[in-house]
C-alpha positions as CSV (number, residue, x, y, z in Angstrom):
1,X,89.7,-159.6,-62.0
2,X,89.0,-158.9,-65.4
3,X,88.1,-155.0,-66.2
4,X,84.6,-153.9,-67.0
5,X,83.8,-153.8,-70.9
6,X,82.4,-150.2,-69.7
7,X,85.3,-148.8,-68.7
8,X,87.0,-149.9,-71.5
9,X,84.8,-148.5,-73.7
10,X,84.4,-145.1,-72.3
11,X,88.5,-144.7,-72.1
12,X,88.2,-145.7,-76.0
13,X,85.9,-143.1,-76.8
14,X,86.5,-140.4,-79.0
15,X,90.4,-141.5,-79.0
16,X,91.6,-142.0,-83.0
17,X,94.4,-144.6,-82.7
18,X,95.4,-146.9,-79.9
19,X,98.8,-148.6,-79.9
20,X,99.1,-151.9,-79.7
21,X,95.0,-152.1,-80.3
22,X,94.4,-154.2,-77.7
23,X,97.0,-153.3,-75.2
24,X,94.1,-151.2,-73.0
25,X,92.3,-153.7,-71.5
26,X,95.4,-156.0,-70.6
27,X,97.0,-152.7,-69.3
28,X,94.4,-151.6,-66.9
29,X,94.0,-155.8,-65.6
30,X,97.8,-156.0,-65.3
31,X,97.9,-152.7,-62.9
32,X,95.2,-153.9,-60.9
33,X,97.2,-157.2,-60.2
34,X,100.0,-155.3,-59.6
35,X,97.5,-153.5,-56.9
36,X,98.7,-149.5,-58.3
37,X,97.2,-147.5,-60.8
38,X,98.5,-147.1,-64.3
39,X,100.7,-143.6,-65.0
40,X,99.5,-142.0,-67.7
41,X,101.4,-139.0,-69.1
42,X,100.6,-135.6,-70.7
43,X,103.0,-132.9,-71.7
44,X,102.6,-129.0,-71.7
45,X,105.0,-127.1,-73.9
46,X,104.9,-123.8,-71.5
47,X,105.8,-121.6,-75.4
48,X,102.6,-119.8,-74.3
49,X,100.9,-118.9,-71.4
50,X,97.3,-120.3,-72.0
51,X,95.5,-123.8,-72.7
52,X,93.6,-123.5,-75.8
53,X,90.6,-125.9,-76.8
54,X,92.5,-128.4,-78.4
55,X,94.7,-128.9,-74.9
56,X,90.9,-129.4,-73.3
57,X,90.0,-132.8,-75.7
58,X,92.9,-135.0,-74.1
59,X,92.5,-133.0,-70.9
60,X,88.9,-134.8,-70.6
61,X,90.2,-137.7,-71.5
62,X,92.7,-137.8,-68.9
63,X,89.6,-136.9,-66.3
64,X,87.9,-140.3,-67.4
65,X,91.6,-142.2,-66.3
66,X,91.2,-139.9,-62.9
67,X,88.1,-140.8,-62.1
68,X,89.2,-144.3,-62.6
69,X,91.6,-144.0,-60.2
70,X,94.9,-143.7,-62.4
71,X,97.9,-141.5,-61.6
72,X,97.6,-138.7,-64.1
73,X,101.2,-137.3,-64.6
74,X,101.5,-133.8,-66.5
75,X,105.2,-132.7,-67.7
76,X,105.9,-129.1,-67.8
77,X,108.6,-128.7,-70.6
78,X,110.4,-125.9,-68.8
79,X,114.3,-127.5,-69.9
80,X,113.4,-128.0,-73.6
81,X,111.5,-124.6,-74.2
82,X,114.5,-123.1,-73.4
83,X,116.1,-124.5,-76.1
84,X,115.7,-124.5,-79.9
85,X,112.6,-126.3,-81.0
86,X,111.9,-127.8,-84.5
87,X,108.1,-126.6,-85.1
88,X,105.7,-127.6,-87.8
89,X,106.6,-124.2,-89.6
90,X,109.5,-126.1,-90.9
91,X,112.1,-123.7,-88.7
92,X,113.3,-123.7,-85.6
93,X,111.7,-122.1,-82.8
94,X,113.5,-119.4,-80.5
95,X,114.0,-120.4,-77.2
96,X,112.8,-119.0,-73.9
97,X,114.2,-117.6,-70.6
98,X,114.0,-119.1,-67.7
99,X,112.0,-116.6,-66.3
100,X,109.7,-116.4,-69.2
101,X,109.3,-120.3,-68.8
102,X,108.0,-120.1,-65.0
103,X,106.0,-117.0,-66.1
104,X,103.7,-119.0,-68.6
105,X,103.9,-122.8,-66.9
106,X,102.4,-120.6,-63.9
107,X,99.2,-119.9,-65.6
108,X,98.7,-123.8,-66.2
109,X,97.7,-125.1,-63.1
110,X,94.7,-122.8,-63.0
111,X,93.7,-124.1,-66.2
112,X,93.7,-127.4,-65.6
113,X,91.8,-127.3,-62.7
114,X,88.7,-126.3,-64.9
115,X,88.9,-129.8,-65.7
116,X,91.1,-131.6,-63.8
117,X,91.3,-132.8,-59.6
118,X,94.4,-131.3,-58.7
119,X,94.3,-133.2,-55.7
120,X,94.8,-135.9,-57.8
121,X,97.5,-134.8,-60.0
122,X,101.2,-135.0,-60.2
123,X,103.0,-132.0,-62.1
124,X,106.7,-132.5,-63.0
125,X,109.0,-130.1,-64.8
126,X,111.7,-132.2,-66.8
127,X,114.1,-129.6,-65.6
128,X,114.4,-131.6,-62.5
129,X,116.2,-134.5,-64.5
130,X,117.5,-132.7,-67.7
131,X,119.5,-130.0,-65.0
132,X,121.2,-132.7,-63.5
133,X,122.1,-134.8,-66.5
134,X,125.8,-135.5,-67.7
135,X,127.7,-135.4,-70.9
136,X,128.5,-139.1,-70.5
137,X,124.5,-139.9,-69.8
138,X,123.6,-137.6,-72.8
139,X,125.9,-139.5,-74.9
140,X,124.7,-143.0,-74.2
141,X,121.1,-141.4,-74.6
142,X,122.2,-140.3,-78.2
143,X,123.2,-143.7,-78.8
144,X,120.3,-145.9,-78.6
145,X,118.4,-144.0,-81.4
146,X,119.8,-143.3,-85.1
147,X,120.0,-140.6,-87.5
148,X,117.5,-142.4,-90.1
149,X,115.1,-142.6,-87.0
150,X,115.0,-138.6,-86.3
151,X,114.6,-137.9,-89.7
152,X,111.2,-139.4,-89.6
153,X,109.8,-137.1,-88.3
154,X,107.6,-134.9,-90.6
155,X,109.0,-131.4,-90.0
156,X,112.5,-132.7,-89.9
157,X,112.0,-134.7,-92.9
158,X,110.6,-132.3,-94.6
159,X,113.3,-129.4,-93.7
160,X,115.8,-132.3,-95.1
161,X,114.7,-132.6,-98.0
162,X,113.9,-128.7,-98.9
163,X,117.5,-127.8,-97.8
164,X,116.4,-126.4,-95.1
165,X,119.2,-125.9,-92.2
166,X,119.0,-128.4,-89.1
167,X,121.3,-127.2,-85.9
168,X,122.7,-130.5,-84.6
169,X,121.1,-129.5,-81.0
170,X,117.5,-129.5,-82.7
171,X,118.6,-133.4,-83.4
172,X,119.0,-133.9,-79.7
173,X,115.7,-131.9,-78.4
174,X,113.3,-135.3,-79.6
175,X,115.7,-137.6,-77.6
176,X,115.1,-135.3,-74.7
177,X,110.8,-135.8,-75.2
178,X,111.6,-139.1,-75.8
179,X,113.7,-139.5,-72.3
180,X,110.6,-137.9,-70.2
181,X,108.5,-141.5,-70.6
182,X,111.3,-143.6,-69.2
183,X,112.2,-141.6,-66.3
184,X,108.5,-141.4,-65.1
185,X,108.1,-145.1,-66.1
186,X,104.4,-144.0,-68.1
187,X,101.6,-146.8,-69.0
188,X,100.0,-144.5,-71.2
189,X,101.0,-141.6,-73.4
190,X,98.2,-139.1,-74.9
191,X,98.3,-136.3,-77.4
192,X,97.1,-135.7,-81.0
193,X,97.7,-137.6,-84.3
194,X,99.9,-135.5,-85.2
195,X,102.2,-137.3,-82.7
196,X,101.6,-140.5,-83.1
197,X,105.0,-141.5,-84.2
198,X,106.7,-139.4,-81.8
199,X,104.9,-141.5,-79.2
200,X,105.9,-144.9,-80.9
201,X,109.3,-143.6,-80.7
202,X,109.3,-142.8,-76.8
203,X,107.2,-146.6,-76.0
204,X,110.6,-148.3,-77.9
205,X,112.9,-146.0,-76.1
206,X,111.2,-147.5,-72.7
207,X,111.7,-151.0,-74.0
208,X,115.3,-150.6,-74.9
209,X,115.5,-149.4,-71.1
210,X,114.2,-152.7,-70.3
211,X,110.9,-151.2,-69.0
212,X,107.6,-152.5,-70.6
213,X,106.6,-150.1,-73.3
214,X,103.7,-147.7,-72.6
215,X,100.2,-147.2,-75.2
216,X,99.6,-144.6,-77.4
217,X,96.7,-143.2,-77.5
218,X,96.1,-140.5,-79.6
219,X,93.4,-137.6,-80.2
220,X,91.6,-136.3,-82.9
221,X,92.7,-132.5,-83.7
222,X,90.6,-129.6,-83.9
223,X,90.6,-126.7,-86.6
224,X,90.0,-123.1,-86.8
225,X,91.1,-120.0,-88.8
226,X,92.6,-121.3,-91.5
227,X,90.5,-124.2,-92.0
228,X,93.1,-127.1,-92.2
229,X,96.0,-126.6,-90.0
230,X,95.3,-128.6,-86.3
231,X,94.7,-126.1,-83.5
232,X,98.4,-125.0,-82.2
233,X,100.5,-122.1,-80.4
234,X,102.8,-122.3,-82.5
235,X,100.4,-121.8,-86.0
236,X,98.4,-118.9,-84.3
237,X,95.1,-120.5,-84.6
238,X,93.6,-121.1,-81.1
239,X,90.8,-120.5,-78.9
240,X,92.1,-120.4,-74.7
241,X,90.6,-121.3,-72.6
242,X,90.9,-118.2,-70.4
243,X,89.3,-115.9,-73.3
244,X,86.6,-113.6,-73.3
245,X,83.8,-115.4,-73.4
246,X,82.6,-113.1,-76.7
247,X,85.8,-114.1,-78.1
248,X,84.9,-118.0,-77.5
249,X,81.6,-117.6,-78.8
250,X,82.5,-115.7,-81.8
251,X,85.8,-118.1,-82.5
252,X,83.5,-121.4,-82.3
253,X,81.2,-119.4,-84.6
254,X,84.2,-119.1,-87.5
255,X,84.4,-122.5,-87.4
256,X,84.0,-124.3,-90.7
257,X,80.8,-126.6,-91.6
258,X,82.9,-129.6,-91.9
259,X,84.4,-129.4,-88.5
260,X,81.4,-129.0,-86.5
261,X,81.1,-133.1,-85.7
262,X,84.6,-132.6,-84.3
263,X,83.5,-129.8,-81.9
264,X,80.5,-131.6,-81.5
265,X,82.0,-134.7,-80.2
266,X,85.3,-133.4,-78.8
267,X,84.8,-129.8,-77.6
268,X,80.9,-129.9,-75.8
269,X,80.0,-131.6,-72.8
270,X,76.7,-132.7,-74.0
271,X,76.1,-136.4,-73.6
272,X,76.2,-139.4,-75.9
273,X,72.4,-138.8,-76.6
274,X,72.3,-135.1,-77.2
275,X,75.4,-135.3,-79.5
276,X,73.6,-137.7,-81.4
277,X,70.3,-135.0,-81.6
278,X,72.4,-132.7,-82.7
279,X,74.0,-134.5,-85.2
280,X,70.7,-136.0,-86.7
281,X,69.6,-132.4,-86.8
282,X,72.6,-131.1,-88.9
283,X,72.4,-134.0,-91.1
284,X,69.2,-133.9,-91.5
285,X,69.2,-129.9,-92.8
286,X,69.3,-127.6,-89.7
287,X,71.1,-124.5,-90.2
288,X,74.8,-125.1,-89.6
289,X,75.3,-121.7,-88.1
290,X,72.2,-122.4,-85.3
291,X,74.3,-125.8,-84.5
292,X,77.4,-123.7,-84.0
293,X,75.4,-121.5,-81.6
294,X,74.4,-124.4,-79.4
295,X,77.9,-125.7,-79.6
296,X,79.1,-122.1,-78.7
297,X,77.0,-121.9,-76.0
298,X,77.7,-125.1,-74.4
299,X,81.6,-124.1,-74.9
300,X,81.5,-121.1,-73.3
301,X,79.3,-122.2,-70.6
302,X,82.2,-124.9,-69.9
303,X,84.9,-122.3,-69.4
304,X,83.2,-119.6,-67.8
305,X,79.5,-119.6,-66.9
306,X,75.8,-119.8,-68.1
307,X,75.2,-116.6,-67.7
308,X,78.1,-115.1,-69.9
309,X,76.8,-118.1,-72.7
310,X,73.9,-115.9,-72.8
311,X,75.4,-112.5,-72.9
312,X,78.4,-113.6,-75.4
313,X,75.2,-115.4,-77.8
314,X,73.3,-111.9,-77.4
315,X,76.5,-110.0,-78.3
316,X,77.0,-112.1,-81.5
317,X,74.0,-111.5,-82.2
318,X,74.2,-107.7,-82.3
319,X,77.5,-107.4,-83.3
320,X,77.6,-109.7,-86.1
321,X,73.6,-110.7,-87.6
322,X,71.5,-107.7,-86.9
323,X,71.3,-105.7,-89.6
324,X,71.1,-101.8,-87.6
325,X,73.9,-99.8,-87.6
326,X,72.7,-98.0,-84.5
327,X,72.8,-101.4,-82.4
328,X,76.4,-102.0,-82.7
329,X,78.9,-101.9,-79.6
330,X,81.9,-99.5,-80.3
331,X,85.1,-99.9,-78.7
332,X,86.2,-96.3,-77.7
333,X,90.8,-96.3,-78.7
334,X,92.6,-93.3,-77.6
335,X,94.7,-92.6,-81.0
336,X,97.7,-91.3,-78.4
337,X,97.9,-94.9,-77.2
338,X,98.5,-96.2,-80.8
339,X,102.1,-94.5,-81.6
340,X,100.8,-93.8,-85.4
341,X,101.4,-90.4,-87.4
342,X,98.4,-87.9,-87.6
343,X,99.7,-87.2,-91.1
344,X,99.4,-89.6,-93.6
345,X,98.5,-92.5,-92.3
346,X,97.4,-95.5,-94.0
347,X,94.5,-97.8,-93.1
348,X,96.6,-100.5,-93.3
349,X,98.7,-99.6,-90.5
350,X,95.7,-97.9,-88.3
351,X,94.1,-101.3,-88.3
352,X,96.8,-103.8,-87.6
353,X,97.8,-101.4,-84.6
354,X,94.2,-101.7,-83.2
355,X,94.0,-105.6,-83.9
356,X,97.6,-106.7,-83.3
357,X,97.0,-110.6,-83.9
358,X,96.4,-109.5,-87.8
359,X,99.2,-109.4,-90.1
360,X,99.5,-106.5,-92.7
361,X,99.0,-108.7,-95.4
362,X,95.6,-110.1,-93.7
363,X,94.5,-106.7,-93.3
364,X,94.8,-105.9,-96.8
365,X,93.2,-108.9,-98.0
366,X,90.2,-108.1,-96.0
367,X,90.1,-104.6,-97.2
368,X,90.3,-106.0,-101.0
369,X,87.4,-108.4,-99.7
370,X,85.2,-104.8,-98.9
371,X,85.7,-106.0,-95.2
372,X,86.6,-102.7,-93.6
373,X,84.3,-99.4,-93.8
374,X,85.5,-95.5,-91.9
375,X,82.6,-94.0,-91.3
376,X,80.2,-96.8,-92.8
377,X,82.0,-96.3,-95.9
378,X,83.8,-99.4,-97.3
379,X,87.2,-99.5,-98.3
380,X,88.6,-101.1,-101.2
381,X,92.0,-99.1,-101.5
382,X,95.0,-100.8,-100.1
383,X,96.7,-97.9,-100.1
384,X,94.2,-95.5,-98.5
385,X,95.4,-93.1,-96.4
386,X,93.0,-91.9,-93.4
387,X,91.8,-88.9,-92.4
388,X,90.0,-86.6,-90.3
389,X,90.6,-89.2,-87.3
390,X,88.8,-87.5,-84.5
391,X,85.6,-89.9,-83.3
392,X,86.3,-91.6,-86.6
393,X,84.2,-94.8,-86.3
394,X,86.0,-98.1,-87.8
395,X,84.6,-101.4,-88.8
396,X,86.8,-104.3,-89.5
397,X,84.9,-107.5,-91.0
398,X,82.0,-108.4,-89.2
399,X,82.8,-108.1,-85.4
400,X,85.3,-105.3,-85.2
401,X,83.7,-101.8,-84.4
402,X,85.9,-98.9,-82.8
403,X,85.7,-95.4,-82.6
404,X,89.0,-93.5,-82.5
405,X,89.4,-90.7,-80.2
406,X,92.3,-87.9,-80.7
């Protein structure tokens, strides 16, 4: 039975590389001759205790293989996040307790259910085979793969050649990703591009296991604060899922111009139709920022509900665009709660107590940028030091308003 062009289509959509090209199709026939469904893996590195957007791209894209009828086989990471972990920031990543592990990888299921059937869905934690594992297997593991091979790999390559130090562990912790596709015997491996030779790695490992090698198929990545860097717990820059739904509206809203097709096509439910409205729309001269509300919108709808769409769009609206002061919605912070000095206190430290994902140095910069007013008085001194703190009203950047209480 040969498969319907349709479904080969839809599983193609949106995905950026597919590897071997044509593998898909003769995949999907050989599994139905085979009479079982194809396995097709995702992996969750449980560093954080939240999905963010990003996770929700491949997430649909594993829904389409669901609905198809494919096994859909999720990997918790619960042994390896509790080890070093080479990271993009060119260092290696502290590892996590146990408990700390189970604490986050908790959360997930509840998350993927917003997209997922968990009926439907197998969850494994490679703790259940790493545990177990002996020196000797190790060993012979470490041996099918060379030392030229791991040093492919961007962030090791590129700690390499900075002089940057690699533990001999943190050479291992790939092998153990890589080990994950075998033992479940996956057709299909998704994640992002930034993978993709990861994933090439893990199909050769399978055939030198003398299993036939899974396809890649990899995802485009989304951006967000800083514009460049692909949407990632370990970089910072994220939207969860589980957010306010202000805080979704407001992130989506940050976005920059040049992403919004990516959102468009990867982060809204709209279908094939509307995305191509909206797309002729902002091509032919609409307003970005009234695209990035109806992306917004449809975002937060997703995640939460219709109704809190409206009320997050309303609260952008008068938080952030309209103009009077008197409209604004203060956050009420009880100083005694903030462990700062009375006496000579600087800005700088009030406002990176109150908004603890900012960095000194990003509060400064925003108070050199006239971003951050006491009293509707902007700021422009670094060094400021605040006073008379009693129902002091503070505005950081556009969206921040809070009214400290002594």
């Amino acid at each position: 039975m040969k498969t319907p062009q349709s479904w080969v289509d839809l599983l193609e959509s949106t995905v950026s590389n597919i590897i071997p090209n044509d593998w898909l199709r003769k995949k999907l026939e050989l599994a139905h001759l085979q009479n079982r469904p194809l396995v097709v893996k995702l992996w969750f590195d449980p560093t954080a205790p939240d999905l963010h957007l990003w996770h929700a791209v491949v997430l649909k894209k594993l829904r389409q293989f669901q609905d198809m009828g494919h096994k859909i086989v999720v990997i918790i990471w619960d042994f390896t996040a509790q080890i070093w972990d080479p990271t993009w920031k060119n260092k290696s990543r502290p590892p996590l307790s146990k408990e700390k592990v189970a604490e986050n990888a908790e959360t997930y299921l509840n998350q993927l259910s917003k997209i997922l059937d968990l009926s439907k869905l197998e969850v494994k934690f490679n703790s259940k085979w790493f545990d177990n594992m002996h020196l000797t297997d190790m060993i012979k593991l470490m041996s099918q793969h060379t030392l030229a091979q791991i040093l492919e790999r961007k962030d090791f390559h590129n700690r390499y050649n900075n002089w940057i130090p690699i533990a001999l562990h943190e050479l291992v912790y790939p092998l153990l990703q890589w080990h994950d596709s075998v033992v479940i015997e996956s057709d299909v491996e998704l994640w992002g591009n930034d993978q993709l030779l990861n994933c090439l790695v893990w199909a050769y490992m399978q055939e030198v296991k003398w299993k036939v090698a899974q396809i890649i198929m990899t995802m485009p990545l989304l951006v967000w604060t800083d514009w460049k860097e692909k949407m990632s717990k370990s970089l910072g820059n994220y939207i969860w899922l589980t957010e306010h739904p202000n805080e979704i509206f407001w992130k989506i809203m940050s976005i920059p111009d040049y992403a919004l097709n990516d959102y468009i096509n990867l982060a809204t439910d709209f279908d094939d139709a509307e995305k191509e409205e909206i797309l002729k729309a902002l091509i032919s001269g609409k307003n970005p920022m009234e695209v990035k509300k109806t992306v917004a919108y449809n975002v937060v709808k997703q995640y939460h509900s219709e109704s809190q769409a409206i009320e997050a769009e309303a609260f952008f609206y008068k938080q952030v665009q309209d103009k009077a002061l008197d409209s604004k919605e203060f956050i009420d912070i009880d100083f005694s709660s903030l462990n700062l000095p009375k006496e000579n206190l600087a800005l700088v430290d009030l406002c990176s107590s109150i908004i603890k994902d900012k960095s000194k140095s990003a509060i400064k910069k925003l108070i050199e940028a006239w971003a951050v007013s006491l009293d509707w008085a902007k700021i422009t001194d670094i060094y400021n030091i605040v006073r008379d703190l009693d129902w002091l009203k503070l505005k950081i950047w556009k969206r921040w308003f809070y009214k400290i209480k002594l």
